[in-house]
Each structure stands twice: as C-alpha cells, then as structure tokens.
N, C-alpha and C positions, 0 to 999 in steps of 0.2 A: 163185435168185429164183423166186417162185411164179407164177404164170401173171396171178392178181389181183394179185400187187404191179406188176407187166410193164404189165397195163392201166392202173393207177392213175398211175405214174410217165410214161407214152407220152400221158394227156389233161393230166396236169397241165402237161406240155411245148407240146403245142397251146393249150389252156387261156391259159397266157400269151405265147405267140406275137401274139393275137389280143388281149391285154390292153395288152402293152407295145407297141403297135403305135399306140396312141392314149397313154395315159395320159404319156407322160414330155414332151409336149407339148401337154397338156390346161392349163398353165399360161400358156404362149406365148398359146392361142386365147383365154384371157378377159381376159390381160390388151392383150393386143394387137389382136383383131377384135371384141372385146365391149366393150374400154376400162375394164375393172374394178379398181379401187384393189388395194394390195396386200391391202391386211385382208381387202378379202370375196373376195379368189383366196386368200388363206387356207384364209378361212373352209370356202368352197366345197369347196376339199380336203379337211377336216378334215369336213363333210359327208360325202366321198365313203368319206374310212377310218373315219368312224364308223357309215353305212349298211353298209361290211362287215365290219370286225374288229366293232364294235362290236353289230353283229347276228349274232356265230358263236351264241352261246350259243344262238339258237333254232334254229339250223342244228344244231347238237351233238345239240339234244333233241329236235328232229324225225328225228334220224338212230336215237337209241337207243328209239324210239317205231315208228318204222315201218320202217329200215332204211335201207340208203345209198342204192336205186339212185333211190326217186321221189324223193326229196332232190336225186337229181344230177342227174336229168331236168330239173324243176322249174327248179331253178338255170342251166342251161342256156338253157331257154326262155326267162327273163327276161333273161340277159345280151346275148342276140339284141333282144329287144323293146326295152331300153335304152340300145344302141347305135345301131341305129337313130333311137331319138328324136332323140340327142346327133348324129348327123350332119345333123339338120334343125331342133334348138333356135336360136334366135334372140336371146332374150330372156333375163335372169337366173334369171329363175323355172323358165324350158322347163329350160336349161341343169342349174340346181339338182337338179330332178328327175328326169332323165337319169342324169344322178350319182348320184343317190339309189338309182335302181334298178337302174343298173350295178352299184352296191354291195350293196345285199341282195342281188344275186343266187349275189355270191362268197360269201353269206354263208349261201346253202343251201350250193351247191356244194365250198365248200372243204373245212368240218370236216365232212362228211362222206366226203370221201376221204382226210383228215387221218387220220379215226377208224379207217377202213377200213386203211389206212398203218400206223399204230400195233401196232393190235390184231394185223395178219401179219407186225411186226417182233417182239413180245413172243413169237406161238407159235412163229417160225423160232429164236429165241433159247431158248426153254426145250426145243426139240427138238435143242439142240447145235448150231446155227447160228451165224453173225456176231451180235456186237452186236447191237443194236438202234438203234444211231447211225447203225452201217454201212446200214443200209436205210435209215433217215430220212435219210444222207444221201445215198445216192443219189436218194431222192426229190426232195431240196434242187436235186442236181447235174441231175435231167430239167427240173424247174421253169428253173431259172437259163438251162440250155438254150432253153429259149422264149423267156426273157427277152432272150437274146444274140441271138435272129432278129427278135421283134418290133421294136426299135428300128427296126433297119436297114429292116424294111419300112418304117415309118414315116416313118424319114427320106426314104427315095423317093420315099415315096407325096407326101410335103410337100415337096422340096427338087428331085426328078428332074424334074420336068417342065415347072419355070416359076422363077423369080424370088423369092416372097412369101417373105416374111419370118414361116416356120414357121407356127405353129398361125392367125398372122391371115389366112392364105390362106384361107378359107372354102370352096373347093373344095376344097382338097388337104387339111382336116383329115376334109373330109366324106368324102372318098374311105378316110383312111385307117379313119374309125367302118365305115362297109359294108365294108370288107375284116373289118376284126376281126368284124365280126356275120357273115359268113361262117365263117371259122373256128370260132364257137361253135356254127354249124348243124351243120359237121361234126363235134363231138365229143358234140353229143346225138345224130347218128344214129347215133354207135359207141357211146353207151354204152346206147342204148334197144336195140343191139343185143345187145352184149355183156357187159354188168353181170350178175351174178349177182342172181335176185328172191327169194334169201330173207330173212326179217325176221328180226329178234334175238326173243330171249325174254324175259318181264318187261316188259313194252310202258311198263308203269302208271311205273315209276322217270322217266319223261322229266319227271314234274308235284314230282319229292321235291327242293327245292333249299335244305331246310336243310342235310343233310351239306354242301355247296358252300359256304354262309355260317360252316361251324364250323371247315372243315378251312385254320387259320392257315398251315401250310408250302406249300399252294397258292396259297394270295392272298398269300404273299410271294412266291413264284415269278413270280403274274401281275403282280403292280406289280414288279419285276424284268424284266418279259416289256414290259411297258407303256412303263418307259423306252427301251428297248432301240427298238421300233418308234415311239416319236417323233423319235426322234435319226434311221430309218433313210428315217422320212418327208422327212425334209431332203432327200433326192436329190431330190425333187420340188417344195421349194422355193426351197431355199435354194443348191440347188447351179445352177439355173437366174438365180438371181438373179445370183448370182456369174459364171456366164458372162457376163450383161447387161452388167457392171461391167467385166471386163475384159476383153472382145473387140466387145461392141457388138452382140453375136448370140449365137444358140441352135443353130448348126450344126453343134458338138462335139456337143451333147447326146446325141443320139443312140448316136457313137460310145464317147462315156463308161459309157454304159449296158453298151455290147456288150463295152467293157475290164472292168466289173465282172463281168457274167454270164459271160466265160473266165474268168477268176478263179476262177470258183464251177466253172465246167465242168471246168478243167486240174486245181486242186488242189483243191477240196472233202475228196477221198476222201483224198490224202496228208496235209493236213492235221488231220482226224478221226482215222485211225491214227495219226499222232504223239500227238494231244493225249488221246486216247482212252486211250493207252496210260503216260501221266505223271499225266493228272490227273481226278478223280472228274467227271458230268457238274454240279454246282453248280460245282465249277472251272473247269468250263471257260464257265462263263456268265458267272462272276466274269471271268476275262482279254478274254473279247468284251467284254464291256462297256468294260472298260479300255481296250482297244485303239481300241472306236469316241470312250472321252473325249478318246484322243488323235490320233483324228481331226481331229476339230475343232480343238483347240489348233493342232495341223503348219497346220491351215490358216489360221486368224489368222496365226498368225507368218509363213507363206509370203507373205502377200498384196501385203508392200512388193517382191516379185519380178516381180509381175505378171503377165501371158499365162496358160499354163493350169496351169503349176503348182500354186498352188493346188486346181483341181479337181481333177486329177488324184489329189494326195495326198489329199484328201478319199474320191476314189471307192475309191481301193486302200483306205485303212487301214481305210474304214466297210462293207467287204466284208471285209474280213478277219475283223474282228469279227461280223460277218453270221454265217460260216460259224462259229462257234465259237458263237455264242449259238442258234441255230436249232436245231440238230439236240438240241444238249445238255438244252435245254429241254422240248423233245418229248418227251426220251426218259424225263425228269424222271415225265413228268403221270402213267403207268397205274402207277408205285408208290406214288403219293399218294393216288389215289382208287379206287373201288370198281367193279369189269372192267364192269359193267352198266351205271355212267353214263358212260362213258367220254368219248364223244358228246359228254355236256352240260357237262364240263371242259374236253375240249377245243375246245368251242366260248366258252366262261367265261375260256380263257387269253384269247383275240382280244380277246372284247368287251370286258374291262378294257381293255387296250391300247388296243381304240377308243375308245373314252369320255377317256381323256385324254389321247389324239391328239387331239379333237375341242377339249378345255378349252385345249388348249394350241396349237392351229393359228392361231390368228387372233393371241395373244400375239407364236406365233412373225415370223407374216407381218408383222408392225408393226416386232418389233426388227431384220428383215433390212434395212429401210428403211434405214436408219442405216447412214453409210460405218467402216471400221474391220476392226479384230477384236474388237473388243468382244461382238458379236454371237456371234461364233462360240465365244468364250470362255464365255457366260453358256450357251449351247446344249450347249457340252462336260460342263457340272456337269451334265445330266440323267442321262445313264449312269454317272456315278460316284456317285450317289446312289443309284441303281436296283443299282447294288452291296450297299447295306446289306441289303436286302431279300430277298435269296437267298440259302435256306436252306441249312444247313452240311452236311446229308445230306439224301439222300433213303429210303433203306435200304441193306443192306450190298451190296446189288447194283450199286451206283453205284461199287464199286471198280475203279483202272485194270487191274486180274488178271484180271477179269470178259472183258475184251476178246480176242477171238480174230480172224484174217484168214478173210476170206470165200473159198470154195474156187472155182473157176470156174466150176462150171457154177452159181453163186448168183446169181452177180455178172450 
C-alpha cells in the first residue's frame, strides 16, 4: 500500500467516524424534537443525499481542474461549519440547510479521495500489484471502520447520559453534531498537513461533459449505481421506521449500524477475493444487487416474527450486497472513461444516484407509512431493475484471471 493510499483510507475512517456519529439518528430528531411528517423526514434526507451524491460531479471536476488537496480542504471546512449549524437548527428551514451543507461538503471531499483512490489502485495494478478491488476495498473496509465507531459514539453521546428518547433529546443530538465537527477539524489539520499539493495536468477537461452524456456503458453503470444507493439509503429510513414498529424505540439503531460496519470490517476483503476471483466486476454488481433485492423480500416475509429479526436480516443481507456492489463498481469507472476526467465520472457516478435518491426519498417515506410487507416488497424491485442496467463488460480486464492476492507489505 502506498504512503497516499495509507492517508486516504486513515481520513476516510475519521471522515466517517464523525459522520455516522450524527446521521443514523438524524431521523429520530426531526421526526421526534422537530414533530416532522414522515414525507418531509423523507424529503429532508433525500435533501441531504442529493446536496452530496448528487453534487460529486462538481466535486469530481473541481478535483480534475485543480487537484484533490484544496478540494479536500475545502470540503473539510464546510463539513465543520454544517455541523455546527445542525447542532443549533431549530426550525425546518435552519435544519434543511444544515443538511444541505453537510451534504455538499461530502461532495467536495469525497470524489476527490474517491479519485485519488482510484487512480493509485489502477497504477499499483498496472505495476503487478493487487486488483484494484483489493485496494478499493480496503478503502471500503477503512471507511465502514468509521462507520462501526461513529454509531456507538453517537449512541452515547444520545442514550449514556439521560433518558430521551434519541435524536428528540435536543442536548444529546447537539452534543453528538459538536463531537462530529470536532472530528472534521481534525482531519483538515491532517490533510492541510499532509496532502500532497500537486495539480494534475490538462486543467481545461474539468469544463468537456459531452464525452460524459455519450459514453452509454457509464450511464448504465450509473443508473445501476443509482438503484443500488437508494435501496442502501433505507438504513436510514426505513430501517429506523421498522425499529419504531416493533420495539417502540431506536436504541438498536445504533448497534445495528456497528453489526453492518463489522460485517464490512471482518469480511470485505474475504469476500472480494472470493467473488473477485469467480466473477467479472459487472458480476459482481449484478449478484449485490440481487442479494440487496433480497433483502428486502427476507424482511417483509420476516415481519409476522416480530422483535428485531426483521432488521437484522435487512442489515446483514443489504451489507452484504453493499460489499459486492461498491468496490466492483469503482473498479468499473477508469476503464470506461478517459484517465484525465476521471474526477468528473467519478464524481457523475454519485450525483445520478443522488438525483434519484432525491426523486424517490419522499415516495419512499410515504410507502413506509403503511403497516405490512408490501412496502418492503415494492422497495425490493428497485435493485432488480438497477440490474438491467449494468453493463455485460467493461473491458477484457474485468476478467476473474486478472485477480492476484496482495503480498503483505501492500496490505
């Protein structure tokens, strides 16, 4: 592993330490200390993933224009200044906007370490290295890592020290916003220290976004990419709903989070070597998908079980496919498009997927109202349609022969 892959994987771990530390209970506060209908806590979320998947693309091309680090800086600074708001929002609107700019901020920050990511899995690979899955997903496995701590902060920060009933504590969601804007302070003064400041070459490519609108086996990949993260957005909605329904509380939540991010942390990497090594990375985007349709399904059918079965089976099977759809698709993007925009595709996969995360947040929030499996059944079709959509190759590199084990001192 390269010294910049080292850095990139160690902030994306803090990065969401400080993220899932708030967000998996940013549902509880509106709808519980703010009183907000299901539609506009929806809505609101679909606000939040469309302020940042749905803003990569300018994050992409502000990365392939100037380069990643004032990208990551930048992004940084805002994810501090937006948390804080959201620890002192009050009102729909504060709130709304809070979100909003928590969200673009991921949305410099992310595809541009995404990009960076990418681009030193593709040179370790062409110089006889691992995969390039193998490094994406270790990247996966730092990430999920953070995600496995933020909850648990979170739930402390909301559950350790009084009574309230999660995010409608208004101290305890406040306290958990200032912790995460903490954590974002500290990973802009690592990276404003430690980022590498040089720019890419070809600056002018960040403004060309007709290749982008011509090249059809990306934009099936992205609406492929798109189903995949509104189905994955459900953790955040719908899986919290479902706690509502049968326990009367949100005080799994947390741990549910930290059962999926081991998950990602224990087997990510065993699971990629196997599936790496069977099936091309369009394959293995096709079987994620699969396996998140039948997530959903297990958990309709679970429901007349009661307690938390149900979500449980949700969290394993919609992580499982997590892990098989993520990396594969990453590894997809820099043999489709041209090594200079790299940036602005991979910032183009996100923002389709936020755009209708967004179209379809508020549908979602409305059908979850509804007692049943019905819900969960109509939500299961989105991943098995986002099936058709992904491409049967990428190029001949995409074959499972390609795949080698990474030697230790990589790893």
């Amino acid at each position: 592993m390269t010294s910049l892959t080292r850095l990139l994987i160690i902030s994306q771990f803090a990065f969401n330490v400080g993220f899932f530390a708030v967000l998996p209970y940013l549902a509880d506060h509106l709808g519980g200390a703010l009183g907000l209908g299901g539609w506009l806590v929806g809505l609101i979320l679909g606000l939040r993933t469309f302020s940042q998947q749905g803003m990569f693309v300018v994050g992409g091309a502000l990365t392939d224009r100037y380069g990643a680090r004032p990208v990551v800086l930048t992004g940084c600074a805002l994810r501090v200044a937006g948390f804080v708001w959201l620890a002192f929002a009050a009102s729909t609107w504060a709130v709304a906007g809070a979100v909003v700019l928590v969200g673009f901020a991921a949305a410099l920050f992310s595809p541009a370490v995404e990009t960076e990511v990418a681009r030193e899995a593709v040179r370790v690979e062409s110089g006889g290295g691992p995969a390039r899955t193998r490094t994406l997903a270790l990247f996966s496995t730092g990430g999920q890592a953070g995600a496995l701590v933020g909850p648990v902060v979170g739930a402390l920060l909301l559950y350790g020290t009084g009574t309230g009933e999660g995010g409608g504590s208004g101290g305890h969601f406040r306290a958990a916003c200032l912790a995460g804007a903490v954590v974002f302070t500290v990973v802009l003064a690592g990276h404003w220290r430690l980022m590498p400041r040089a720019r890419p070459e070809g600056r002018r490519v960040a403004t060309e976004w007709r290749p982008l609108l011509r090249n059809r086996r990306f934009l099936g990949l992205a609406l492929a990419y798109s189903a995949y993260l509104l189905s994955y957005n459900q953790l955040y909605l719908a899986l919290p709903a479902e706690l509502d329904r049968a326990t009367g509380s949100q005080r799994a939540l947390g741990w549910l989070f930290a059962l999926s991010s081991v998950l990602v942390v224990v087997g990510q990497l065993p699971l990629e070597r196997r599936a790496a090594a069977r099936m091309t990375w369009p394959g293995m985007v096709r079987c994620g998908l699969a396996l998140i349709g039948v997530a959903f399904a297990a958990t309709g059918a679970l429901l007349t079980l009661g307690g938390l079965w149900p979500a449980v089976a949700f969290t394993v099977l919609l992580t499982l496919g997590q892990m098989l759809v993520v990396p594969a698709a990453r590894a997809c993007v820099p043999e489709l498009v041209d090594p200079e925009r790299l940036g602005l595709f991979t910032g183009a996969l996100s923002s389709l997927s936020g755009l209708i995360v967004l179209l379809g947040a508020a549908p979602a929030g409305a059908l979850l109202e509804r007692e049943g499996p019905v819900p969960w059944l109509v939500l299961g079709l989105v991943p098995l349609l986002g099936m058709v959509f992904v491409p049967r190759t990428v190029s001949r590199r995409d074959r499972p022969a390609e795949v080698s084990a990474p030697t230790s001192d990589r790893r």
